[in-house]
N, CA, C and O atoms as a GROMACS GRO file, in nm:
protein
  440
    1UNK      N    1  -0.763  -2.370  -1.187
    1UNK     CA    2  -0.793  -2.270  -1.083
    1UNK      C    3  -0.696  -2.154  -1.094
    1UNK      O    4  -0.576  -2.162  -1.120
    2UNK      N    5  -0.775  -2.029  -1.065
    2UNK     CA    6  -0.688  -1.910  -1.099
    2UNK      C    7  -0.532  -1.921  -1.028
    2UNK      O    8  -0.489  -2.036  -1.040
    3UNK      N    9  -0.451  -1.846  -0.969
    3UNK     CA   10  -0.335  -1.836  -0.899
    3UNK      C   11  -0.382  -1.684  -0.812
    3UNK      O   12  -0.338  -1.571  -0.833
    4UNK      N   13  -0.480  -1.725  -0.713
    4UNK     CA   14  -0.496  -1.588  -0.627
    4UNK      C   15  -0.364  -1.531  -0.521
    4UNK      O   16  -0.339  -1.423  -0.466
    5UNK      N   17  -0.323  -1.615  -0.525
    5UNK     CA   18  -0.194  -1.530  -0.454
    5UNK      C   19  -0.128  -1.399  -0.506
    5UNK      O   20  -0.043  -1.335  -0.445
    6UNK      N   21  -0.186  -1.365  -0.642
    6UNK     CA   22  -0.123  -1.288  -0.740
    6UNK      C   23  -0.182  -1.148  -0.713
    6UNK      O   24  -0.176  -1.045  -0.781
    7UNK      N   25  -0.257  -1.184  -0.559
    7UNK     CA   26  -0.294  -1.058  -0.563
    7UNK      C   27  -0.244  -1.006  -0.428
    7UNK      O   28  -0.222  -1.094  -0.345
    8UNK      N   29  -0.224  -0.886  -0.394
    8UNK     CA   30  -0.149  -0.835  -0.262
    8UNK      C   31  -0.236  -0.733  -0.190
    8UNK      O   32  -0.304  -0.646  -0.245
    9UNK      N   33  -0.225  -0.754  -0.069
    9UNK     CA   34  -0.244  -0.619   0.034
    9UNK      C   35  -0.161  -0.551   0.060
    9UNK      O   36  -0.088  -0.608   0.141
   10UNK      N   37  -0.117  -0.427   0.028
   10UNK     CA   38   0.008  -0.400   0.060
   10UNK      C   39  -0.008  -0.266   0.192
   10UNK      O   40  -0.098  -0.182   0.183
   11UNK      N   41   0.091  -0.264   0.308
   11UNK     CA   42   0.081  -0.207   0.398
   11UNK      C   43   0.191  -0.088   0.405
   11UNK      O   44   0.313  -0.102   0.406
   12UNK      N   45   0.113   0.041   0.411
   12UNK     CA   46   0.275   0.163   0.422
   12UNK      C   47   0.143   0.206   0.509
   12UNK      O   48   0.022   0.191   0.495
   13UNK      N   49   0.252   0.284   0.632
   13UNK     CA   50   0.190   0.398   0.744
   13UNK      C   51   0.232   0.552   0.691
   13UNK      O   52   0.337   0.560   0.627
   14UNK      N   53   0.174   0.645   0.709
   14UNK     CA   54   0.245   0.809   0.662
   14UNK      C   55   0.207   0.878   0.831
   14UNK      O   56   0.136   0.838   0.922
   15UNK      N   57   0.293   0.999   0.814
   15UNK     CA   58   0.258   1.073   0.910
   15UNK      C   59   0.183   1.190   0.900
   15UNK      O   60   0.195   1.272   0.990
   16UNK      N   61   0.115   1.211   0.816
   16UNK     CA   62  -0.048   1.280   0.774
   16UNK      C   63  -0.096   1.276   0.654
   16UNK      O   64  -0.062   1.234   0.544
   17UNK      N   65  -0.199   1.340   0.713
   17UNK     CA   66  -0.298   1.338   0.595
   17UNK      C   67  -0.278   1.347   0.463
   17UNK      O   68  -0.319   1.276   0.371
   18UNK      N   69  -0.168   1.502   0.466
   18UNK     CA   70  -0.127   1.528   0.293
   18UNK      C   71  -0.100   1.396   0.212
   18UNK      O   72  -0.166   1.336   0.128
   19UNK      N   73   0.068   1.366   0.292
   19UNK     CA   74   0.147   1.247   0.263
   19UNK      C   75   0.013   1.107   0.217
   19UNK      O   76   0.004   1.067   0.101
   20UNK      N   77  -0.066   1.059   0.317
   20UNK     CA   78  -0.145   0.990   0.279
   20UNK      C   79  -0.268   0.988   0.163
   20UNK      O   80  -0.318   0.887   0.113
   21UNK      N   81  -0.301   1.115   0.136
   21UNK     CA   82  -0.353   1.147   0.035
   21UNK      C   83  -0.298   1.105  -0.081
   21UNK      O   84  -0.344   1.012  -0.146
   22UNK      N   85  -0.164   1.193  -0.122
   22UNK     CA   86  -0.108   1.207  -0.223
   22UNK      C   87  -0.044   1.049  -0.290
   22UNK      O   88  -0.014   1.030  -0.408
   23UNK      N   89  -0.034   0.932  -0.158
   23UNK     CA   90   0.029   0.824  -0.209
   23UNK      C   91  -0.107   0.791  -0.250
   23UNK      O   92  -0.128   0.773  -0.370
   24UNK      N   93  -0.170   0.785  -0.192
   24UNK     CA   94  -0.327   0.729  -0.231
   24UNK      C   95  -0.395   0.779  -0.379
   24UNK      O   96  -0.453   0.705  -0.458
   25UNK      N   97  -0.374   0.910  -0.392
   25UNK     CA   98  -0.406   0.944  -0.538
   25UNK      C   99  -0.315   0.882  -0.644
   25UNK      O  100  -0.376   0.835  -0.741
   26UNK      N  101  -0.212   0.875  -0.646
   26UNK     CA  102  -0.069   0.849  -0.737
   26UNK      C  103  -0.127   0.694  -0.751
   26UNK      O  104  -0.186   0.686  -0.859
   27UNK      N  105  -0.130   0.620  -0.706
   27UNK     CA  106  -0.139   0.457  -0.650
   27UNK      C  107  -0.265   0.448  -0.752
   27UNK      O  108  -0.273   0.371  -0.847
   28UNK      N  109  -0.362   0.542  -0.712
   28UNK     CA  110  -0.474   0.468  -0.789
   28UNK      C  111  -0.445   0.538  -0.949
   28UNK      O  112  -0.445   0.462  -1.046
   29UNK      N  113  -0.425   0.661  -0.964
   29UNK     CA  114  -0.448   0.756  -1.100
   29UNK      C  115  -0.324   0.633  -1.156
   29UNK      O  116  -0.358   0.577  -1.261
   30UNK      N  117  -0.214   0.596  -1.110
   30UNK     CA  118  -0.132   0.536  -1.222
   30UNK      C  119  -0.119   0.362  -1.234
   30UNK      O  120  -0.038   0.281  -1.278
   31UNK      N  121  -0.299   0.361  -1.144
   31UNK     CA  122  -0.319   0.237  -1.192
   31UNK      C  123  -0.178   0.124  -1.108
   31UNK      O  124  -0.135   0.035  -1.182
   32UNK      N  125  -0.135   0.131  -1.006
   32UNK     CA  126  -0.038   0.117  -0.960
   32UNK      C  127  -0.122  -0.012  -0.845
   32UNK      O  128  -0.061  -0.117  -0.824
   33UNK      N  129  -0.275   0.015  -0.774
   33UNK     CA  130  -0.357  -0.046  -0.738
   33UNK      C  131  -0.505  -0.032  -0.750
   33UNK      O  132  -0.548   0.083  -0.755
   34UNK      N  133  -0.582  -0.123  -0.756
   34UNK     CA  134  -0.702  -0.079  -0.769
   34UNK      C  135  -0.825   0.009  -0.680
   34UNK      O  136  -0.931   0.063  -0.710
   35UNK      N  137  -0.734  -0.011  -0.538
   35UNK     CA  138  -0.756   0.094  -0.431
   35UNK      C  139  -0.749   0.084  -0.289
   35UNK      O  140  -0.765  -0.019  -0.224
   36UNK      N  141  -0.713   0.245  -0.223
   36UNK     CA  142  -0.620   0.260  -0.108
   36UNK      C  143  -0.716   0.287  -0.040
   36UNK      O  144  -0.810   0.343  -0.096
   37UNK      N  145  -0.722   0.252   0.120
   37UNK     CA  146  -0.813   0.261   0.187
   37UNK      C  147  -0.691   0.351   0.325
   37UNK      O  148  -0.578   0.307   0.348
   38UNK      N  149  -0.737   0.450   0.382
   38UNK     CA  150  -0.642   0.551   0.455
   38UNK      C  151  -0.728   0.533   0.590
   38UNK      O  152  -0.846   0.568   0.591
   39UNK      N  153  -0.658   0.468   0.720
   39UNK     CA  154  -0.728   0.466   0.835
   39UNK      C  155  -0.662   0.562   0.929
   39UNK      O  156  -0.542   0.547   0.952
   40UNK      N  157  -0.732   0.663   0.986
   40UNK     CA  158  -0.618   0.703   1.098
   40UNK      C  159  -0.647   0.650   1.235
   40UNK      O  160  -0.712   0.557   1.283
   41UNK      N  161  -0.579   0.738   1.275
   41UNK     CA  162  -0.550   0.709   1.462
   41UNK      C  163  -0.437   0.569   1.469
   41UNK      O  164  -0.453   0.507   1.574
   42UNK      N  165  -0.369   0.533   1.411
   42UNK     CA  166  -0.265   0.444   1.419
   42UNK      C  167  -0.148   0.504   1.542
   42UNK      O  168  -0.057   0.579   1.508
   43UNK      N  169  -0.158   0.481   1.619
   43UNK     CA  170   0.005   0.501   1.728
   43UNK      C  171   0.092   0.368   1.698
   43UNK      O  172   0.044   0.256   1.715
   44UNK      N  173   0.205   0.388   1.660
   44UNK     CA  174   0.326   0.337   1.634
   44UNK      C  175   0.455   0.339   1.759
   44UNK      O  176   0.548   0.420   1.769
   45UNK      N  177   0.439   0.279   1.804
   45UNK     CA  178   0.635   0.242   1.857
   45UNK      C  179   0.727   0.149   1.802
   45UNK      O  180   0.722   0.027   1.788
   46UNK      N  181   0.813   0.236   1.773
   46UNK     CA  182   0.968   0.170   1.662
   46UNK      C  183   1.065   0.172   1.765
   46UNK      O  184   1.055   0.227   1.875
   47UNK      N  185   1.171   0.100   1.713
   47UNK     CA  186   1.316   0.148   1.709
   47UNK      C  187   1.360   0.219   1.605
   47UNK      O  188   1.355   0.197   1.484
   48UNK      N  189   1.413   0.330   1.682
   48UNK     CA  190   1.480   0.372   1.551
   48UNK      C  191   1.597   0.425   1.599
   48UNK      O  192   1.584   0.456   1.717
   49UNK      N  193   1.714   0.450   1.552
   49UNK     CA  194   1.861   0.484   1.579
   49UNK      C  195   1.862   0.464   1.723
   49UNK      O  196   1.840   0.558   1.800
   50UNK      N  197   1.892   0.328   1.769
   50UNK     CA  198   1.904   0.303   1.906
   50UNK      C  199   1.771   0.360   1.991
   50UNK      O  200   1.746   0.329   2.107
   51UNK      N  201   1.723   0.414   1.942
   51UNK     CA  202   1.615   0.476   2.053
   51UNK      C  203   1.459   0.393   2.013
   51UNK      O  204   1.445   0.344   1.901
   52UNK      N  205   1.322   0.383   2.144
   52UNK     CA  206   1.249   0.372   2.092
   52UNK      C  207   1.171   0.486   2.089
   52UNK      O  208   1.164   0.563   2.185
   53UNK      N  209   1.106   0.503   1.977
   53UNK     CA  210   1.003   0.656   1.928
   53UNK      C  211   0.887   0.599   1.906
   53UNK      O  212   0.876   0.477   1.900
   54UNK      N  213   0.816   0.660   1.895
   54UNK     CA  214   0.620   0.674   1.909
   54UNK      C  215   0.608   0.797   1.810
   54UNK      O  216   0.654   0.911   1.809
   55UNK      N  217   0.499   0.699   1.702
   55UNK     CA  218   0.405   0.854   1.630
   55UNK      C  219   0.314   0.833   1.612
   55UNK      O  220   0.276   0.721   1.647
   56UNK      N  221   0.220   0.923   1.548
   56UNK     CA  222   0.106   0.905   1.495
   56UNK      C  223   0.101   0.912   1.402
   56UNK      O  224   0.174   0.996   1.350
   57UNK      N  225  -0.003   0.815   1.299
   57UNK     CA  226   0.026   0.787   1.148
   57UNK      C  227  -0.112   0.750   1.121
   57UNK      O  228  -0.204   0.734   1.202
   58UNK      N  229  -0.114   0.738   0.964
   58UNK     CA  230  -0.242   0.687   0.896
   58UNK      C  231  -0.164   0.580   0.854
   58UNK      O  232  -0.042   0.581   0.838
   59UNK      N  233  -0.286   0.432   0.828
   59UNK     CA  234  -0.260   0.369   0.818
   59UNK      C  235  -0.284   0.324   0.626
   59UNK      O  236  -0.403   0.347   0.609
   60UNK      N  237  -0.236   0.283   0.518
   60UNK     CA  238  -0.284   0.277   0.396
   60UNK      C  239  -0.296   0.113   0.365
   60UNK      O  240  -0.190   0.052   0.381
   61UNK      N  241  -0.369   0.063   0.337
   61UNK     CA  242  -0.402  -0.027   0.241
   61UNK      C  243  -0.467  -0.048   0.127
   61UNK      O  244  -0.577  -0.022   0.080
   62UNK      N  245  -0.306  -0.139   0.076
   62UNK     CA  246  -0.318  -0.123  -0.078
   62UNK      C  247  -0.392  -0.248  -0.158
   62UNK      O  248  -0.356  -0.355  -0.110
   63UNK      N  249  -0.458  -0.258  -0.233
   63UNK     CA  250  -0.491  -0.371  -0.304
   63UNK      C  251  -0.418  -0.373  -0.465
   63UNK      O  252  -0.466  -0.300  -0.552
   64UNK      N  253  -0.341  -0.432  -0.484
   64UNK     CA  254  -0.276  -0.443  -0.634
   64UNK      C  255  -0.260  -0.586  -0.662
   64UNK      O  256  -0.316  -0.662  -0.583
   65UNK      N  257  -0.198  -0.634  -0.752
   65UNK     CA  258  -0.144  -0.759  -0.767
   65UNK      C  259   0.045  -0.767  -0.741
   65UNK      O  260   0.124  -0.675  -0.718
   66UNK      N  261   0.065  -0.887  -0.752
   66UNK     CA  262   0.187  -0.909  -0.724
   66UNK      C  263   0.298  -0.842  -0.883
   66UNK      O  264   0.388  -0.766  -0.845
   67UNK      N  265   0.296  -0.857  -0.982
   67UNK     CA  266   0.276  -0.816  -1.088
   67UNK      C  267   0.324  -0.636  -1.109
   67UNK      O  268   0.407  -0.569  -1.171
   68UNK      N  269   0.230  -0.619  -1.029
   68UNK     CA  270   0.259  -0.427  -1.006
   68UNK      C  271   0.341  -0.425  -0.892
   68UNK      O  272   0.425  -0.335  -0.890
   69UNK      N  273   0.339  -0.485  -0.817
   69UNK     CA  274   0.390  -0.444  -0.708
   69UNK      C  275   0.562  -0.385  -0.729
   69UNK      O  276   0.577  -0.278  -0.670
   70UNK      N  277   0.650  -0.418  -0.777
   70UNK     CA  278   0.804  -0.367  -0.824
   70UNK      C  279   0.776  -0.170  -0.831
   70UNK      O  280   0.852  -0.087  -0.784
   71UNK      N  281   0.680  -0.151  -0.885
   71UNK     CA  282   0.645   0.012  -0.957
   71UNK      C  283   0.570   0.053  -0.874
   71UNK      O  284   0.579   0.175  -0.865
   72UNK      N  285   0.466  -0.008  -0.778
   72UNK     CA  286   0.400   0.035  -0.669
   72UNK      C  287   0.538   0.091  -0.563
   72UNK      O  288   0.554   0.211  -0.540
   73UNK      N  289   0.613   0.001  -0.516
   73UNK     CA  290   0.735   0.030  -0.428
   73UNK      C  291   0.827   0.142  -0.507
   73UNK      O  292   0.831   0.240  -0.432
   74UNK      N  293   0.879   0.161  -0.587
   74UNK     CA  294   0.933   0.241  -0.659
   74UNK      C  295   0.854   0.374  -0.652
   74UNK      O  296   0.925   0.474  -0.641
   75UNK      N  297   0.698   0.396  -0.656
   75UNK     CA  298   0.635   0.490  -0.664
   75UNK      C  299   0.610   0.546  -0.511
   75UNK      O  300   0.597   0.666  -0.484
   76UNK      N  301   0.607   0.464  -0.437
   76UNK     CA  302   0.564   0.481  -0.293
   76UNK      C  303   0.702   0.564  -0.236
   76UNK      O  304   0.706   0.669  -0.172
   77UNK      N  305   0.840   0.458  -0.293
   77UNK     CA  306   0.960   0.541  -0.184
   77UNK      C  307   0.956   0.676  -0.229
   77UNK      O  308   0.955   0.765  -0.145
   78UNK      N  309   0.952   0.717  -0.423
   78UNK     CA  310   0.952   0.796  -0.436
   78UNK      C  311   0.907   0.966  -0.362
   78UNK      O  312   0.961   1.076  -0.352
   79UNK      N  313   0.730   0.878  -0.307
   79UNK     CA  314   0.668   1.026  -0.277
   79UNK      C  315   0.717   0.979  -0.125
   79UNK      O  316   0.686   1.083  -0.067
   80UNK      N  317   0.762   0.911  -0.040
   80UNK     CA  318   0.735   0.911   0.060
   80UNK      C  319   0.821   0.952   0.134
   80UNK      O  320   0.938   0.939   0.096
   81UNK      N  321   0.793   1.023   0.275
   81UNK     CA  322   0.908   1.151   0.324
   81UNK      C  323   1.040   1.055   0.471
   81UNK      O  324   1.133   1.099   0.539
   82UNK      N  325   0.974   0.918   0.458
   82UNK     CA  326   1.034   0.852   0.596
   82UNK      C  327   1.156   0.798   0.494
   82UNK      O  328   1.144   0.787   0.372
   83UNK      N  329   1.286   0.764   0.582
   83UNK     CA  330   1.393   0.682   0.512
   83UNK      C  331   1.393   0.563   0.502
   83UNK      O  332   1.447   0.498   0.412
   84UNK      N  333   1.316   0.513   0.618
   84UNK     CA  334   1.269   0.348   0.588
   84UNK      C  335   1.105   0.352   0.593
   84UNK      O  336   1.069   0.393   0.703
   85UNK      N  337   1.032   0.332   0.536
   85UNK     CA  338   0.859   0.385   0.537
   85UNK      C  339   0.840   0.209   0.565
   85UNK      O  340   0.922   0.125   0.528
   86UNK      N  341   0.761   0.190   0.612
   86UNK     CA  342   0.688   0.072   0.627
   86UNK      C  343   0.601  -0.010   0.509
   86UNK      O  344   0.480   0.013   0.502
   87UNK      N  345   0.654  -0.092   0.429
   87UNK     CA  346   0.608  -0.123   0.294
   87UNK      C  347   0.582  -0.274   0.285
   87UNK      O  348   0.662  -0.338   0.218
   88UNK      N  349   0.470  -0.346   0.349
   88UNK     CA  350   0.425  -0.485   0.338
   88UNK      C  351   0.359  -0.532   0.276
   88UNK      O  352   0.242  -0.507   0.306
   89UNK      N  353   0.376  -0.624   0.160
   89UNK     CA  354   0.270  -0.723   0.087
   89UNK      C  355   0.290  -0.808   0.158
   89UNK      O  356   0.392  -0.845   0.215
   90UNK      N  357   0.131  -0.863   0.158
   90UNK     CA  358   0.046  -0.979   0.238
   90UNK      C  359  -0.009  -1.062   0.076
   90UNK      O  360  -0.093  -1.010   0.003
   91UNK      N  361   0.043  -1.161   0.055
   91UNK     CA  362  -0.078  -1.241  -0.071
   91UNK      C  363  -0.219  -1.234  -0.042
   91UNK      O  364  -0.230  -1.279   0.072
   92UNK      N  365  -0.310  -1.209  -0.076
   92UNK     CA  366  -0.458  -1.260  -0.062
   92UNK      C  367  -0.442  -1.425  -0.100
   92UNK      O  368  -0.398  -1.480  -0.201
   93UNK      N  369  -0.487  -1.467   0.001
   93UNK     CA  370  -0.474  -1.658  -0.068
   93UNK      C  371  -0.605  -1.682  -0.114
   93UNK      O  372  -0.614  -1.777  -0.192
   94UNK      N  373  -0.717  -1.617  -0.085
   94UNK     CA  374  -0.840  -1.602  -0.132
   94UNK      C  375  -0.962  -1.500  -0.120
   94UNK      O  376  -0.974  -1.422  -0.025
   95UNK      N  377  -1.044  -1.507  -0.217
   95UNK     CA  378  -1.146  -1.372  -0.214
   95UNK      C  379  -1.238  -1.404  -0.296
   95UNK      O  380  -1.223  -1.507  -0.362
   96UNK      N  381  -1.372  -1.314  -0.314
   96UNK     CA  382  -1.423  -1.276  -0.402
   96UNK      C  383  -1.429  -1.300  -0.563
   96UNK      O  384  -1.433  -1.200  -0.635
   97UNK      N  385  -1.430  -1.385  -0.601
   97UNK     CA  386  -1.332  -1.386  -0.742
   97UNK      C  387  -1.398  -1.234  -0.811
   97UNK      O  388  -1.306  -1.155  -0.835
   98UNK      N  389  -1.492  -1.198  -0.835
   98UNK     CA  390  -1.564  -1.058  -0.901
   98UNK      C  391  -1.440  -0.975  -0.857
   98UNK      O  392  -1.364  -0.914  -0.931
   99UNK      N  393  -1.434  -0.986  -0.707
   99UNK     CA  394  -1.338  -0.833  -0.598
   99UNK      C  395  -1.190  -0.873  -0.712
   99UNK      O  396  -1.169  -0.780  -0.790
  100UNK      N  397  -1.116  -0.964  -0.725
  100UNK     CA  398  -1.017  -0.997  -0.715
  100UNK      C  399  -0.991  -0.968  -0.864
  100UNK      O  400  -0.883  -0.912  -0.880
  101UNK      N  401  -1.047  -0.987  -0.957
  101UNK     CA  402  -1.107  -0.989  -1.132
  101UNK      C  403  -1.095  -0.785  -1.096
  101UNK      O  404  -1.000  -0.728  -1.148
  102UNK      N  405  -1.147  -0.741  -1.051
  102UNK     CA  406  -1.138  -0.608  -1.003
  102UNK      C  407  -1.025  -0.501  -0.972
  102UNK      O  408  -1.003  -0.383  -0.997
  103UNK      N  409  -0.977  -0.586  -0.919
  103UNK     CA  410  -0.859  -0.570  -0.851
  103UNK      C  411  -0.715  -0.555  -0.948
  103UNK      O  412  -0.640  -0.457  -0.954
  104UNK      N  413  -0.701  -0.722  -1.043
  104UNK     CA  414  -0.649  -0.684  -1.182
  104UNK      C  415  -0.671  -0.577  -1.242
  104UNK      O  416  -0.593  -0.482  -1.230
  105UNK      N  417  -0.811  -0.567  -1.337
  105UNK     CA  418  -0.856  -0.495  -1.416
  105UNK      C  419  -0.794  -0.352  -1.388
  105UNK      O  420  -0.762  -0.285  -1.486
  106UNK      N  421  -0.766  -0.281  -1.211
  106UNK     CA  422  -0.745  -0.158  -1.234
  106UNK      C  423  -0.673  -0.133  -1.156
  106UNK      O  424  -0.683  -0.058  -1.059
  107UNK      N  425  -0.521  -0.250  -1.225
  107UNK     CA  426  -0.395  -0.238  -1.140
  107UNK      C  427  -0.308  -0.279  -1.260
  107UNK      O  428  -0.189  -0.308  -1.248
  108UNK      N  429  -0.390  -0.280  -1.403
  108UNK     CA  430  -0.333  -0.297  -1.504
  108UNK      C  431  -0.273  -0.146  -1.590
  108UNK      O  432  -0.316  -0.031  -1.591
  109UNK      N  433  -0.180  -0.197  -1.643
  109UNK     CA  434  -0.106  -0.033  -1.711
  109UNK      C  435  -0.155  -0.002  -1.771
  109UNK      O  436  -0.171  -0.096  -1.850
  110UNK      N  437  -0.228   0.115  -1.820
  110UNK     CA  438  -0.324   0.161  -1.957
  110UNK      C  439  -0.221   0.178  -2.049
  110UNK      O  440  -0.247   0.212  -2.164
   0.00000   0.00000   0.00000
């Protein structure tokens, strides 16, 4: 049986559109995941430096494998404008095998 855990959801929030775009293009063009899905209307409350703050954000989910994921994070802090950005892999413990076969195929390095 395959090892589906090998595959990830990965979770970063941005605070617009551009920002969310641009991780979303990068992610897929360098093959980094097989693809980002951008939700908005997300309201957020943090802590942040002693205080709590509220924003509004898009929400991104990533589909890659575990595998990419090191160069996905590396690529994400790169473009991304927050000092701590919100960056969660979730394993998929199961799916689709076609979706998941998919998912490899175009999260692999050309």
């Amino acid at each position: 049986m395959e090892d589906k855990e090998k595959h990830l959801l990965v979770l970063t929030t941005c605070p617009g559109t551009i920002t969310a775009k641009k991780i979303a293009n990068e992610v897929v063009l360098e093959n980094l995941g097989a693809c980002v899905q951008i939700i908005p209307g997300v309201q957020s409350f943090f802590r942040w430096v002693n205080r709590v703050d509220t924003s509004d954000e898009l929400l991104l989910i990533i589909k890659t494998t575990s595998e990419r994921y090191p160069e996905l994070e590396k690529r994400v802090m790169a473009i991304h404008p927050y000092e701590v950005p919100e960056l969660i892999a979730i394993p998929i413990s199961d799916g689709l095998d076609q979706y998941l076969q998919w998912i490899e195929t175009n999260s692999t390095p050309k």
